[in-house]
C-alpha positions as CSV (number, residue, x, y, z in Angstrom):
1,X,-17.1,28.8,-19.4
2,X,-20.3,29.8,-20.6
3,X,-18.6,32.3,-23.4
4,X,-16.7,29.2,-24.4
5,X,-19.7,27.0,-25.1
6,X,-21.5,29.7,-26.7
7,X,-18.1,30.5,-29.2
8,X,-18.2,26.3,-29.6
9,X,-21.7,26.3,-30.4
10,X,-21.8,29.1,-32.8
11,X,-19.1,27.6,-35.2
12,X,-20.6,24.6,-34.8
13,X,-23.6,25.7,-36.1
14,X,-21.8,27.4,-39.3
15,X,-19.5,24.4,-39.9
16,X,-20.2,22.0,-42.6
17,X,-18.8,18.7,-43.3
18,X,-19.2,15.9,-45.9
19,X,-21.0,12.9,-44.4
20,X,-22.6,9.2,-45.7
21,X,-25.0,7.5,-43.5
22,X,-24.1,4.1,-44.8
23,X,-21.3,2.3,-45.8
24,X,-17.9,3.8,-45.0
25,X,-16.5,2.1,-48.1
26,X,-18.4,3.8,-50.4
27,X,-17.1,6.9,-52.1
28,X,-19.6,8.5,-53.9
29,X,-22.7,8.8,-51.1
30,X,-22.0,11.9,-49.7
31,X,-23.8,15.1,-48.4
32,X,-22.8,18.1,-47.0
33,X,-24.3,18.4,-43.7
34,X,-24.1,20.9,-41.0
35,X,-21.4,19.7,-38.7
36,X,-24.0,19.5,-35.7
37,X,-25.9,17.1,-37.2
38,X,-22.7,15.2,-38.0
39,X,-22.6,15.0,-33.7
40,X,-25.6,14.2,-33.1
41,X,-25.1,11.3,-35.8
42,X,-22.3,10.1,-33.3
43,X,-24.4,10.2,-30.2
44,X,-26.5,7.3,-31.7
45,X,-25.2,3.9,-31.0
46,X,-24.9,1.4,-34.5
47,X,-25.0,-2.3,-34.1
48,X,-23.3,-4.3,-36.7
49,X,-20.8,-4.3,-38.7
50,X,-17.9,-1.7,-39.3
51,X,-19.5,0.0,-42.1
52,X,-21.4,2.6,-41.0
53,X,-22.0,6.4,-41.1
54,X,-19.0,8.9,-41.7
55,X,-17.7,11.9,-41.8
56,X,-15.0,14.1,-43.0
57,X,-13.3,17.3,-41.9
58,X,-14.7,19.6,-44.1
59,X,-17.4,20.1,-47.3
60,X,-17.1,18.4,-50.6
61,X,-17.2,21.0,-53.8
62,X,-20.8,20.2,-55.2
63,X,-21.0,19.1,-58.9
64,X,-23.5,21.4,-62.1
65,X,-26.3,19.4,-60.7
66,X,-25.9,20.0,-56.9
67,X,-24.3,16.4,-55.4
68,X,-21.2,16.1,-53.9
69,X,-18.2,14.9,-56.1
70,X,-16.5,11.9,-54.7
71,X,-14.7,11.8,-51.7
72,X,-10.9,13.0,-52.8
73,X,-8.2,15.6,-51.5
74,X,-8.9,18.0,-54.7
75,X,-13.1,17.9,-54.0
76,X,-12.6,19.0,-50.5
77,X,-13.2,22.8,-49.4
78,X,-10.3,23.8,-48.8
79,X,-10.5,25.7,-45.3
80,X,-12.0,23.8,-42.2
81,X,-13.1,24.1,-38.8
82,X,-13.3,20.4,-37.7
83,X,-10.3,19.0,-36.2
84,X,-10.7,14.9,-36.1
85,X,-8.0,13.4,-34.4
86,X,-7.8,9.6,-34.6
87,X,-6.8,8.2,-31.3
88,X,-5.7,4.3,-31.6
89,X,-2.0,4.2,-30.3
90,X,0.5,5.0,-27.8
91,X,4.4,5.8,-27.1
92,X,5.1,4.2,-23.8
93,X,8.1,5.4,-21.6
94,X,10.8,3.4,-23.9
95,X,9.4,5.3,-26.6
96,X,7.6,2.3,-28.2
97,X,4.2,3.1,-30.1
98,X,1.6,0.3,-28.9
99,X,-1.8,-0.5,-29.9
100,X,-4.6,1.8,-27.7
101,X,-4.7,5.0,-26.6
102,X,-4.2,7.1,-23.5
103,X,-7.3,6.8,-21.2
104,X,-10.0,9.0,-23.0
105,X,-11.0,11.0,-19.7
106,X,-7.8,11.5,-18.6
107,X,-6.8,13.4,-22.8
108,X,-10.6,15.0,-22.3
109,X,-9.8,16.6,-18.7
110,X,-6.7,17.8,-20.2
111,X,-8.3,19.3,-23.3
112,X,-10.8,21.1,-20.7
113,X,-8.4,22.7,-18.8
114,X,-6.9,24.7,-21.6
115,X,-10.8,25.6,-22.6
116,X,-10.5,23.7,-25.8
117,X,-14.0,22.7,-26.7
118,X,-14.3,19.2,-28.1
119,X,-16.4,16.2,-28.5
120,X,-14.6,12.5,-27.9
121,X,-16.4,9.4,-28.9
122,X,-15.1,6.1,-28.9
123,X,-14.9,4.2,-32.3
124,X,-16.0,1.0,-33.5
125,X,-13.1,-0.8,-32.6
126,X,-12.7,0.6,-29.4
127,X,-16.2,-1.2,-28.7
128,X,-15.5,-4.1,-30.7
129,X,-12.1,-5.1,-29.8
130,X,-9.4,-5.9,-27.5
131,X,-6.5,-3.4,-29.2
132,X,-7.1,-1.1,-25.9
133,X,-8.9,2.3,-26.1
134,X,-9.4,4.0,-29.4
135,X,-11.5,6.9,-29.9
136,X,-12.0,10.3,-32.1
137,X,-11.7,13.5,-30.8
138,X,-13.4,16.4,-32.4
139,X,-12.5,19.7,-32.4
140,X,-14.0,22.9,-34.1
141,X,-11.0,25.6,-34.4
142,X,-12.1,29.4,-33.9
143,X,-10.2,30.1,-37.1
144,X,-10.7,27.9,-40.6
145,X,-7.6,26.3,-41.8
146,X,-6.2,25.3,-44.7
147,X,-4.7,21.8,-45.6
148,X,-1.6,23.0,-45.5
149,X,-1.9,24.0,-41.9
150,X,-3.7,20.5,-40.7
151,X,-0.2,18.8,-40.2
152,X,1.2,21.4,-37.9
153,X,-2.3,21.9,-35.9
154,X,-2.8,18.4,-35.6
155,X,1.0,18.2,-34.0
156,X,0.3,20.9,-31.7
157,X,-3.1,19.9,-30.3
158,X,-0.9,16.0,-29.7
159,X,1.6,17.9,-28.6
160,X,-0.5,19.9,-25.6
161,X,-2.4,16.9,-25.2
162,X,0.9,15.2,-24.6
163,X,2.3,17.5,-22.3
164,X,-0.3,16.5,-19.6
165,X,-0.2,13.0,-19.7
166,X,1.7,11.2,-17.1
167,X,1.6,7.0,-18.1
168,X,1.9,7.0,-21.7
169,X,1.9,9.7,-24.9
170,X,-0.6,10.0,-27.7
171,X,0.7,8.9,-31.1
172,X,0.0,10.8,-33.9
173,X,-1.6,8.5,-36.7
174,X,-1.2,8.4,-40.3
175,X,-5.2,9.2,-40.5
176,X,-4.6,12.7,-38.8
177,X,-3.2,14.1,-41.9
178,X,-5.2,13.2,-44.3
């Protein structure tokens, strides 16, 4: 356990990530940020309104005179080692998706047992509103990947997470793929 947390804690350390610290609808604000800080950003608790603080899975491609171009597909490094899977719905029994997640501690136990190192934080609305539980999960991945692989990593994390759950199954969001 302690190798795992060491291994989690190193790539953390070495991962960078695009981030704003205001304003979620605004494109052009961003800075590339180690991803640790990006975590510690999550562990504070914002009042107000949805438009705060973000971040993305991986670096934007810095302009000639050193800021990040804007937030888009072709300025993103391509290689990460942030998973971020949004967690807002579930397939119930008759195979219906529904608003709200599995329960958060039951997906995290799961995640634990098969030593995947993560960090789950509920989001705004999860706080805010009455749609059930929604929450991010964050994962760093031992081996960078490319945006051509976050489609089939993204289905195989749901898919493990899935295969533990009892009640209900995660969906898999249009957000995950993006």
């Amino acid at each position: 356990r302690n190798n795992i947390m060491a291994n989690f804690t190193e790539i953390l350390s070495k991962t960078i990530v695009a981030s704003t610290q205001y304003r979620v609808t605004t494109n052009n604000k961003f800075s590339n940020i180690p991803a640790s800080e990006a975590i510690a950003q999550i562990k504070q608790i914002p009042i107000g309104d949805k438009d705060g603080s973000h971040f993305l899975r991986t670096e934007l491609i810095l302009s000639d005179n050193g800021a990040c171009l804007p937030r888009a597909n072709s300025n993103a490094v391509n290689m990460a080692n942030l998973l971020i899977l949004d967690c807002d719905k579930r397939i119930d029994k008759n195979g219906e998706i529904l608003e709200g997640a599995p329960d958060p501690h039951e997906v995290s136990q799961i995640l634990r047992a098969n030593n995947i190192g993560h960090v789950l934080y509920g989001s705004y609305s999860h706080y805010a509103g009455d749609k059930g539980n929604r929450y991010r999960i964050l994962a760093i991945t031992s081996n960078p990947y490319s945006q051509h692989q976050l489609s089939p990593t993204t289905e195989a994390l749901i898919s493990l997470i899935n295969s533990g759950l009892v009640e209900s199954l995660l969906a898999n969001v249009t957000e995950n793929n993006t």
